[in-house]
N, C-alpha and C positions, 0 to 999 in steps of 0.2 A: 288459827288466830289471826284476827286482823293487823294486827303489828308487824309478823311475819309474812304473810301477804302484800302488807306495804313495802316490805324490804326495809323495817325499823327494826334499829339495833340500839334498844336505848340500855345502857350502864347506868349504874348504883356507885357513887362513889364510895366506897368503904375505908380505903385504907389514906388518912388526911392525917397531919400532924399541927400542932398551934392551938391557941384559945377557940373553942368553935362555940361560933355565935347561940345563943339560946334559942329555940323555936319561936315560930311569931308569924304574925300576920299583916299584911296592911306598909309593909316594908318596900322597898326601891332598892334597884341592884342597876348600875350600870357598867362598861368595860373599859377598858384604858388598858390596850394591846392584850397580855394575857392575864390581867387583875380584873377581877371581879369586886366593884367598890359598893356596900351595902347599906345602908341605912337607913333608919327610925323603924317602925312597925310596934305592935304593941303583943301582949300576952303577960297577963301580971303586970299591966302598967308600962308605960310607953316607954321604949328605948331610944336611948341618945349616943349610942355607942357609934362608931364607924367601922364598918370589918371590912379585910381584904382577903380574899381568897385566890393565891397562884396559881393559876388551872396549870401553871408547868411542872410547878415544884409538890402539889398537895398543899399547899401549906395554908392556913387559916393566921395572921397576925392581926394586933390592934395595933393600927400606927398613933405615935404621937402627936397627935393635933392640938394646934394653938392659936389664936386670936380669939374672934367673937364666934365662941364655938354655940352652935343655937341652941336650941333645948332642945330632947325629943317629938317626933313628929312622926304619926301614920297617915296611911290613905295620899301624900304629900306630891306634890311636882318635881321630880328628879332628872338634869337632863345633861349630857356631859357634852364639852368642846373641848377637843383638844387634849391636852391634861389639866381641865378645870371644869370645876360642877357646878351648878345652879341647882339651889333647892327654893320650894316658894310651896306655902301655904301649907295645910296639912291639919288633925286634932293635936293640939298640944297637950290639949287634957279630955277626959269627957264633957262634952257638950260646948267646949272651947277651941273653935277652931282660928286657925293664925292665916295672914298675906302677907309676912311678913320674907324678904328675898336675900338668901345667904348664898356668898361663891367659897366654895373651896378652891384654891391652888394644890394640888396634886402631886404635885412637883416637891411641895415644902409641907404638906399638908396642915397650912393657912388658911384658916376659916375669916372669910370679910363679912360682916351685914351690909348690904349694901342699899341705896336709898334711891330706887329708880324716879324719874320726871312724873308727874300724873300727865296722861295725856289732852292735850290743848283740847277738847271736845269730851267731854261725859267725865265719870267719874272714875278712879283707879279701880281694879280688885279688890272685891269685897272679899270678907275671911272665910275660907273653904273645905273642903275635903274632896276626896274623888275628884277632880278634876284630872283632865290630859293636858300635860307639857311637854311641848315637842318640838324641837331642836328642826332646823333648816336655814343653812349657813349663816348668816350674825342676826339670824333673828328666832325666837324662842315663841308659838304658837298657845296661846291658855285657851282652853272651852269647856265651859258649863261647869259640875259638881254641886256640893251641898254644902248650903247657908244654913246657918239657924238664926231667925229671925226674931226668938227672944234674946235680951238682954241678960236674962236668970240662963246661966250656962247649965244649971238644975232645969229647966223646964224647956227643952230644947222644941223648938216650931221648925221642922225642916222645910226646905224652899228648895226647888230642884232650878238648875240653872241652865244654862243657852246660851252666854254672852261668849264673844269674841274678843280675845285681846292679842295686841303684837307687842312685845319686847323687843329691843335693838339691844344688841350690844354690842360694848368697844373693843375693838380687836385684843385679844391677851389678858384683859381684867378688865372690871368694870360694865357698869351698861349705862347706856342715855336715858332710857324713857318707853315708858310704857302708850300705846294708841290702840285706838279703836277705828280698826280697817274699814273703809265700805265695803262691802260687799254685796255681789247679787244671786237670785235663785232664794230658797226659800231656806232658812236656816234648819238645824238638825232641831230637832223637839228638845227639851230639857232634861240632863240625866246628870248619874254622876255614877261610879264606877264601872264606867267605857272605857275606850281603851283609842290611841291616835297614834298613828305614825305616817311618816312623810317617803315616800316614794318617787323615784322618777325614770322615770324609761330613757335605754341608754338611745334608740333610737328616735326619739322624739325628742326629749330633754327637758320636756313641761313636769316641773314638780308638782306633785298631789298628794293632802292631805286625807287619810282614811279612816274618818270614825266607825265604830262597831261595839254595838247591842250597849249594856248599860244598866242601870235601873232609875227606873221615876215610878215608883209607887207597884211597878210590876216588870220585870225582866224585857227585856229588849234585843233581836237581833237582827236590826236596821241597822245599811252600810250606807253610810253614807262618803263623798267627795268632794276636798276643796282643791280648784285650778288656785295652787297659789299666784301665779303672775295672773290669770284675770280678776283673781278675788269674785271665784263663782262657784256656788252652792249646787250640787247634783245630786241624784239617786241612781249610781249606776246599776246596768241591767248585768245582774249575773244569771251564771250556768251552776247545773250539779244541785247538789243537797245544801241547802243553808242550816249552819249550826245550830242547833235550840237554843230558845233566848236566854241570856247569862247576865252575868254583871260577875266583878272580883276575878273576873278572867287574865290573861295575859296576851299579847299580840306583839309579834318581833317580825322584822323583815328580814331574813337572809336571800340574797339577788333577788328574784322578783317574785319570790314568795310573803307571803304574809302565814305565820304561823300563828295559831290558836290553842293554846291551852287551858281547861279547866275552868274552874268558877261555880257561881252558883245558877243552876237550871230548873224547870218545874220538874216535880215527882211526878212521873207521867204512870196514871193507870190503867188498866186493861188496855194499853196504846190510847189512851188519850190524857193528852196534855192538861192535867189541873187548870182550874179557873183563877182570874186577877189573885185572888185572897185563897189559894191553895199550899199545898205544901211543896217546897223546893229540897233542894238536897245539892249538896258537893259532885263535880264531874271529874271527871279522868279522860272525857273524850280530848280530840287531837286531829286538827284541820289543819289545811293550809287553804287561802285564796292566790289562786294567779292571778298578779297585777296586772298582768298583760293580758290573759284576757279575761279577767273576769268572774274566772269559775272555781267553786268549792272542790274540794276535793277531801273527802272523810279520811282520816288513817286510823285512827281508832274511835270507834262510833260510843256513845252515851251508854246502851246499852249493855258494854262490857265488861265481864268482872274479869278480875285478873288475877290469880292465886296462884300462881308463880312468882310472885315478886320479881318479875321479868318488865316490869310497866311502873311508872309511877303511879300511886295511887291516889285516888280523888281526891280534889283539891280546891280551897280559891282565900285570895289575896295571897297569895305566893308571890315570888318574883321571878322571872324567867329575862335572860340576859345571852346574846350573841355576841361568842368570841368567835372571830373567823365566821365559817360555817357551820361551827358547834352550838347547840342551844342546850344553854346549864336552868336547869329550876331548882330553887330549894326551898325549904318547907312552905310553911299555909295553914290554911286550916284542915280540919282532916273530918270531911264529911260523914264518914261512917261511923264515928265515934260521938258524934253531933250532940251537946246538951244544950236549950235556949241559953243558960247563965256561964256554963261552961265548955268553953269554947278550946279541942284541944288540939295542937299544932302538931305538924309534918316537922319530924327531926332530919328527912335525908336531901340529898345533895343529888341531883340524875343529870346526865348531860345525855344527847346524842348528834350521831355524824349526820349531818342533812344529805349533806353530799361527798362523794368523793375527793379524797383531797387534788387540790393542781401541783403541776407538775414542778420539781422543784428548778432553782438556779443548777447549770452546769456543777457538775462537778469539777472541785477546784483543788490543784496541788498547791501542799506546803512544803512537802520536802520529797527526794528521791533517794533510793539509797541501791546501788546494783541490786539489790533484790526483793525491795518492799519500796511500796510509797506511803506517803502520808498525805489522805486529803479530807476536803469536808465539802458542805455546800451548803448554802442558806435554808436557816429554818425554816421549817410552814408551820406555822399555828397548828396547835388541836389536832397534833400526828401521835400514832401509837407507837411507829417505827418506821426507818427507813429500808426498801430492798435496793441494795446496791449490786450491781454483774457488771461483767467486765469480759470485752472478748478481742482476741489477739489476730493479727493477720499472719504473724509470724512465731509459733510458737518453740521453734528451737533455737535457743539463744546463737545470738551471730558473734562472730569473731573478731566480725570488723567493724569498726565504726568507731565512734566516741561518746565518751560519757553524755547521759539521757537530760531529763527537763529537770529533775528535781532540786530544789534548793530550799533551808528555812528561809523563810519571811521575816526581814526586820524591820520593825517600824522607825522611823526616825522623830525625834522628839525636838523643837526647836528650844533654843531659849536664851535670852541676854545673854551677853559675859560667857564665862567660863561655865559657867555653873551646872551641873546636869541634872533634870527636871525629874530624872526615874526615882520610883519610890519600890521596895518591895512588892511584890504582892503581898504577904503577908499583912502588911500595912494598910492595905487600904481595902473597909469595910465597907464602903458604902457602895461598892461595884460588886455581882454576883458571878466569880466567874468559877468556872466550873477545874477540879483536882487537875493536876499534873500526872501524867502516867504514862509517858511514852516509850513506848516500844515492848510494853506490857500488856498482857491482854488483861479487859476491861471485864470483873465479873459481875458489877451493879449497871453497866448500862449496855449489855446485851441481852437483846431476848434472847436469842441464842447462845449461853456461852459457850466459850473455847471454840467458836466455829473459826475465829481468823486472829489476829494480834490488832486489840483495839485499844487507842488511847484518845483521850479528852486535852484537850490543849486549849489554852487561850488565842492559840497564836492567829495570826493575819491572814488571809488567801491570797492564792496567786492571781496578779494579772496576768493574761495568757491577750500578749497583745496581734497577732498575726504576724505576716512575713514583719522581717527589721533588716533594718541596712545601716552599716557605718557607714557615713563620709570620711572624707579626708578629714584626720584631726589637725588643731594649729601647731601639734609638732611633730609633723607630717610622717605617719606611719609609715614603712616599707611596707614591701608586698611580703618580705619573709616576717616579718611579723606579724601581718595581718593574717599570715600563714598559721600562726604559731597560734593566733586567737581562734582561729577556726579547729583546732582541735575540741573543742567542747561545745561544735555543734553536730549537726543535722537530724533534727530531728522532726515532729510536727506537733502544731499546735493548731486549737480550736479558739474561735473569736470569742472569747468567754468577756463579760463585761469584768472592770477592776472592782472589786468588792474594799470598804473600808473592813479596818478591823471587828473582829465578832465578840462579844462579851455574852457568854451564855450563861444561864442559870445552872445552880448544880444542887443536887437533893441536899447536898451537904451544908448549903451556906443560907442563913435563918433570911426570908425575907426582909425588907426594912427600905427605910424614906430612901436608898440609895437607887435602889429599882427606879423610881419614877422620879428621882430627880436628874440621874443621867437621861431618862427618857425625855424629859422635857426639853435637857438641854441638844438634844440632838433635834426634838420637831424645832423649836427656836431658830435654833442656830447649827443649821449641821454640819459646821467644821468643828463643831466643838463636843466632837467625841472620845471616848477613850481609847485610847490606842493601846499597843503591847508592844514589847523588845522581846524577842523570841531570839532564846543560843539555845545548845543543844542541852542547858544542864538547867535554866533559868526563865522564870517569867517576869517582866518587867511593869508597871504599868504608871500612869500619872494622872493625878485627879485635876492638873490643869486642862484646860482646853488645848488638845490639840490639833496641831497645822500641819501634820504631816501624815502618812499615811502609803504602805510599803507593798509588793509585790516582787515576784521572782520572775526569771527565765531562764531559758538551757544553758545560754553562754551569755557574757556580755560580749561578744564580738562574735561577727561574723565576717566567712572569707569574701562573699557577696551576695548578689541578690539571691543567687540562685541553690545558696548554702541552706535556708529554710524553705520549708513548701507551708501552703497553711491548708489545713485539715478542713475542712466545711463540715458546720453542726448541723445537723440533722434532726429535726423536732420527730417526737415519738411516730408522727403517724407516716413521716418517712422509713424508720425499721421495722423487720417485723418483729413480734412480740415472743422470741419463743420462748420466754416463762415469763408468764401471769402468775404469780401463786396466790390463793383466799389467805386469808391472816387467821387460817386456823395453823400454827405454826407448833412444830415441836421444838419446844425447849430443852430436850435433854443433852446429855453430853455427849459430846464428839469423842467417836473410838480413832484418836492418832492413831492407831496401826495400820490405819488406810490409807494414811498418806504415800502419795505418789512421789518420788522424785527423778523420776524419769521424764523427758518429754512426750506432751501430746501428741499422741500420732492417729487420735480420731480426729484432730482437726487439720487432718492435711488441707495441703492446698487448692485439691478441689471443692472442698466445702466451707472453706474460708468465706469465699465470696458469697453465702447464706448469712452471713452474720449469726454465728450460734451463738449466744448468750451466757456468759456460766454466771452464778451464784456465785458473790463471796460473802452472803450472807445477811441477813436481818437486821437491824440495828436501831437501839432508842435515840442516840445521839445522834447529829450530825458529822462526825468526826470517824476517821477509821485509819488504821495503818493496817494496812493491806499487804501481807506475806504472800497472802495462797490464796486458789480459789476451790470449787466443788467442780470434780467432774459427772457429768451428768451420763448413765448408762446409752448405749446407743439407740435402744427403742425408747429410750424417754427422748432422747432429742428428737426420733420419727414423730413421736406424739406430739409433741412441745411445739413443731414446728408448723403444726395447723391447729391445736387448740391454745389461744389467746390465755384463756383463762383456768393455767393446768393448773393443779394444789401443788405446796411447797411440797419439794420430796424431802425425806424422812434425812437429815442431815448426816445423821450417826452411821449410815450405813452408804454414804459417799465417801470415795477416793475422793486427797486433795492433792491439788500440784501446787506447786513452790513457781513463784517466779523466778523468773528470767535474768541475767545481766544484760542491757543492750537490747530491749527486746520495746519494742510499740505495743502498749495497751489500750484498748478502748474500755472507758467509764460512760454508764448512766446511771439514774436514780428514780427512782418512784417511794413516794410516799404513801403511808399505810394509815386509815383510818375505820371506823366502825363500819365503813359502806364497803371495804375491800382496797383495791390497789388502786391509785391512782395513775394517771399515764408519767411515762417516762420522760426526763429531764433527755433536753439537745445533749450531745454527745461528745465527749472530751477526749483527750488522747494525751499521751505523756509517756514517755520513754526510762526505763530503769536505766541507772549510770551504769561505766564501764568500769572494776577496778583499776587503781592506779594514778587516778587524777583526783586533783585537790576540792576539797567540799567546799561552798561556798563560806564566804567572810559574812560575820553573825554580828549582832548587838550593834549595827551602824545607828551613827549619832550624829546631828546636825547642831550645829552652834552658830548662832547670828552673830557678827558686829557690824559695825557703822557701815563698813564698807566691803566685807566679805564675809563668806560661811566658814566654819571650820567640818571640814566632812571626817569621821574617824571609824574606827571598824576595830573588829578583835577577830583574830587570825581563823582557818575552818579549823573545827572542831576535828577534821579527818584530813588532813594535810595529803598523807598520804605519800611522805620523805617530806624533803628539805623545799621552804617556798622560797624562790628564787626572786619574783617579785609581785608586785600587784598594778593593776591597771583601774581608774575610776574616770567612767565616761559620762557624759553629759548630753541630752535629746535636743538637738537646736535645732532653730528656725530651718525650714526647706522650701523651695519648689518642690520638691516632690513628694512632701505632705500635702499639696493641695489633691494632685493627683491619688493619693492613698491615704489616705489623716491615720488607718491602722499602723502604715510603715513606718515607723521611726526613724530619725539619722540621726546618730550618735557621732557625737569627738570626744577623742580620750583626751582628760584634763590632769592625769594623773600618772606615773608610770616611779614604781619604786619599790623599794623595801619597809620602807616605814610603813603605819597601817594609819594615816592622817593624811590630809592635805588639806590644802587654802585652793578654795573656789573663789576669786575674785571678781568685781562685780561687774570689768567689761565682759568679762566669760556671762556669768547672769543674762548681763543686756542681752544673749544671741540665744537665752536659751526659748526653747518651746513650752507653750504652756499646754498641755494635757487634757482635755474637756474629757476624757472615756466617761468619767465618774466627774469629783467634784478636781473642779481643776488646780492643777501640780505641774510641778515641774519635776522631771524623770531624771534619777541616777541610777549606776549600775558600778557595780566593784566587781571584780574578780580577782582569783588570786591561781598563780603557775607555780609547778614543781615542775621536774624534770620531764615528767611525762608532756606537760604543756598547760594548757588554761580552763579549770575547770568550769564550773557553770556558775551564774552572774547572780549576786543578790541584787535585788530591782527596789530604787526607793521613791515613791514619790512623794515628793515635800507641797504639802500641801500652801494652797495662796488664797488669801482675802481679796478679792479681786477689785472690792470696796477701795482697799487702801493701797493695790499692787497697783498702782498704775501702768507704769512703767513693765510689768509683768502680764 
């Protein structure tokens, strides 16, 4: 099959939950992160609906839209900025076509009409259909479509068109005015459902516009090029097979491909192509163009039939739409079923992976516990699952040492007065975040269940800042105290960047205007995201904007410089790969009676330095607490360790081992999509605690007044005896942040029993502001029992640097 051949893996979406739009044709789909925003198209009379489809969640909703909501419109100009859409022209009815120009806000889903400038030379857009609208940064491209040139919307005179227009618009809403550009070279010929998109090479940086094929009285598959900055008309010269001429087709760019789907082609017989006035028919063929250089490339030819329902089937005026590197089509017309009057529509939903996905963010701790961690790492779009391994230098737990990296992440919340800004979760709907289930294992978001203890959490990542050093505090630590803080270090950390708090989707929570009104307000304004208060029993969250924004590390004190080492991350193609697995993965369940709780002794110390890799398993979420891992038989690891690309072995019939207390673990991550595995995330390290010492202070809260903070905390959840006292230090100004900006130098501001203090605001004046991420200023609390000083919640409070002058 040519599909398999190409290495296409295209999926059927079947299992969707919500209102699902009615079948149609002539419809506009575009993406806003992972929402797919649909509308107008006709079938039984032209729809005016708007639908959203969450490629995360399955879910199909109609959002509440309000203002000047337009009327139904096919064939239409659909093009998105930002989170806000532009619709212009389109049939309103038969033989009645509109120029008339609507912006949705996204955000609020706020429909404007809006009334663009005629341009100072010629005359505005005439009323159309099939035309291309095409987005390239504050300006919106219109070319050509169909006019009808009677007045009697009954006696329709079509006129195929050619013209050129630019639209400008105002940053955030609104537009100025419509122009008619000069340009030079010979213009494309007159058509209307073609197809435009804008391209630009990373290594040249000249944008270009790429029309392709059409119809004006007979199908077309002419490519043509605008140089948008010289405003010049080409016929570039390609390579390969050019597609047969089409029109009602579809074309998306993912990197520098151009993809072609479907439409209407001539009924080619005995191999030859039908004459002007022949007969046409619905396609299912599947190109792509390289824009770079030029050449076609077939992936499923014209000629294919496909009765596996492994393909989507012939199609045109569908809508096809890129999230990520995924291309989703849903229905069209459906050519094989073809009457002149009755025209019947594609009811399914098809995505596929273009490409392999990249590789994700580090892996990041949230919390350590002597024998499990909790971490996560940044989502990728349009993933099927994550493969998470983890591999140790030291596998049998050490004796000595001190409690590891792990700590929860609290976020800190600012606010006037007394008053605290937290609201349940429970409470607030308009954020998607995903169940609470920690330290449980996860049986709806593992592909594999029961392979390890998985939970889904709102909570924060850790910053994992590099080597740190105290200074002398202003009330001047001894050395036997600084003694007594270095008990809850040594351990190592990787330069991971500080991630703000993560609000993920969860199957469970109905989509709704909250999705894309938090989204907006983060592209806007990205201090104004939502944040979370993470303790060990609570999720906290506020739908004000917030300014702060938290992270962990092993200790908040160290004895000196030489107390932390820092770990260097490794990008994949520095390890080697000894498991690859294909994503044909068994899901069955795990036999516990193979679990190991003995230590590893295939991984002795001679073989350490190979980097063996183990499996802790598959996973649809980003999030995992990590008990155990999979040991891998010894001729798998011989095999593993020269084939890149080995299949996942069979779970169920893997030994597992139990972590460690005290033990250095190595994290990476690769992402899994319909192409296979993707390469592996740099490399993280973090340390299991020691028991005995006290868990980090949870639920930290920051309180403004005029002239100082109020800083407060709620004691560790795992005390672990009696807490003797707490220490809360502060990242100031250095010379010797110029030399290291990773190195921190902390002064302790705080030293007591209470779980509060007053930070005032000559302390502020000295402190450091933070750039890793968005810039803050850096806390750290810890708290001692008798054993000594366990490991440090890290907060950073985030600053408006607008209004922090002085900061």
């Amino acid at each position: 099959m040519a599909a398999a051949a190409a290495g296409l893996s295209w999926r059927r979406v079947s299992s969707f939950t919500g209102p699902v739009p009615r079948s149609r044709h002539g419809h506009r789909a575009v993406a806003i992160r992972e929402l797919v925003i649909i509308f107008g198209g006709g079938n039984e009379g032209i729809a005016d609906e708007l639908h959203v489809y969450n490629t995360a969640t399955n879910q199909w909703f109609l959002p509440a839209v309000r203002g000047d909501i337009p009327p139904g419109c096919a064939a239409h100009g659909f093009v998105c900025d930002g989170t806000r859409i532009l619709v212009f022209g389109g049939m309103v009815e038969y033989g009645r076509y509109s120029n008339d120009l609507y912006e949705l806000q996204a955000s609020r889903w706020l429909w404007k009409k809006v009334k663009p400038q005629a341009p100072s030379t010629g005359s505005p857009p005439c009323p159309r259909l099939g035309h291309s609208f095409s987005l390239y940064g504050n300006k919106c491209y219109l070319f050509g479509g169909l006019a009808n040139e009677s007045e009697d919307s009954n006696n329709n005179v079509p006129r195929y068109l050619n013209d050129f227009y630019e639209l400008e618009l105002q940053h955030g809403s609104g537009v100025v005015g419509w122009s008619i550009p000069v340009t030079k070279g010979i213009l494309p010929s007159p058509r209307e459902s073609h197809t435009a998109i804008v391209y630009c090479r990373k290594d040249l940086g000249s944008p270009k516009m790429y029309i392709f094929g059409g119809m004006c009285g007979c199908r077309l598959n002419d490519l043509w090029e605008l140089d948008i900055e010289t405003m010049t008309w080409s016929r570039p010269e390609t390579k390969g097979t050019v597609p047969l001429p089409r029109s009602l087709h579809t074309a998306n760019v993912i990197g520098n491909k151009m993809y072609v789907f479907g439409g209407w082609v001539p009924q080619s017989a005995g191999g030859e192509i039908s004459a002007h006035d022949g007969e046409w028919k619905c396609t299912g063929s599947f190109s792509y163009l390289n824009l770079d250089t030029t050449e076609w490339i077939g992936l499923i030819s014209d000629c294919q039939e496909d009765k596996s329902n492994l393909l989507p089937g012939p199609r045109a005026g569908h809508c096809a739409v890129a999230v990520g590197t995924r291309l989703y089509i849903w229905s069209g017309r459906d050519g094989y079923r073809k009457a002149w009057n009755n025209q019947v529509c594609c009811k399914d939903l098809w995505y596929l992976d273009t490409e392999k996905p990249p590789a994700p963010s580090q892996v990041q701790l949230i919390r350590a516990t002597t024998n499990s961690f909790q971490v996560k790492w940044d989502e990728v779009p349009t993933v099927e699952g994550y493969l998470l391994q983890l591999h140790s230098d030291s596998p049998v737990p050490s004796v000595t040492g001190t409690p590891g990296t792990g700590v929860p992440e609290t976020s800190v919340l600012s606010s006037q007065g007394g008053s605290s800004l937290h609201q349940s979760l429970q409470s607030l709907t308009s954020i998607p975040f995903p169940e609470m289930k920690v330290d449980h294992p996860s049986q709806t978001n593992n592909v594999i269940p029961n392979n390890v203890q998985v939970s889904l959490s709102s909570n924060s990542l850790l910053k994992i800042e590099g080597k740190e050093k105290i200074a002398a505090p202003e009330n001047k630590i001894t050395q036997e105290t600084m003694q007594s803080h270095a008990d809850a270090t040594g351990f190592k950390e990787s330069n991971a960047p500080s991630l703000s708090p993560v609000c993920t989707s969860s199957p469970q929570t109905s989509a709704n205007v909250g999705e894309l009104h938090d989204l907006d307000k983060r592209t806007v304004n990205p201090d104004a995201s939502v944040s979370s208060t993470v303790s060990s029993t609570q999720t906290m969250v506020t739908q004000q904007a917030v300014k702060t924004e938290s992270s962990s590390t092993n200790g908040a004190v160290v004895k000196d410089e030489t107390s932390l080492t820092t770990f260097n991350s490794k990008s994949e193609a520095a390890e080697t790969a000894f498991i690859m697995p294909s994503t044909k993965v068994n899901t069955g369940q795990t036999n516990d009676t193979h679990s190991s709780k003995t230590p590893l002794r295939q991984m002795a110390t001679g073989k350490t330095r190979e980097r063996q890799w183990c499996d802790v398993g598959i996973f649809k979420s980003n999030t995992a607490v990590v008990s155990q891992f999979y040991l891998l038989p010894e001729e798998t690891l011989s095999i593993s360790n020269k084939m890149e690309n080995a299949d996942v072995p069979d779970y169920r019939l893997l030994k597992k081992q139990d972590l460690f207390p005290g033990t250095v673990y190595r994290f990476r991550v690769a992402a899994i999509n319909g192409c296979g595995v993707g390469p592996f995330s740099k490399v993280s390290e973090f340390k299991t605690c020691i028991p005995g010492f006290p868990g980090a202070p949870s639920t930290v809260k920051i309180t403004k007044s005029v002239d100082c903070i109020h800083l407060s905390w709620e004691p560790p959840a795992s005390p672990s005896g009696n807490i003797l006292e707490y220490s809360a230090y502060l990242a100031i100004r250095s010379t010797q942040l110029q030399e290291n900006p990773n190195q921190l130098v902390f002064m302790r501001i705080y030293c007591g029993l209470k779980t509060s203090c007053i930070v005032t605001a000559a302390q502020l004046s000295n402190a450091h502001v933070d750039y890793t991420s968005r810039p803050a200023i850096v806390f750290r609390i810890s708290a001692k029992n008798e054993r000594g000083y366990g490991p440090a919640t890290q907060v950073r409070w985030l600053q408006d640097m607008k209004t922090s002058g002085s900061k």
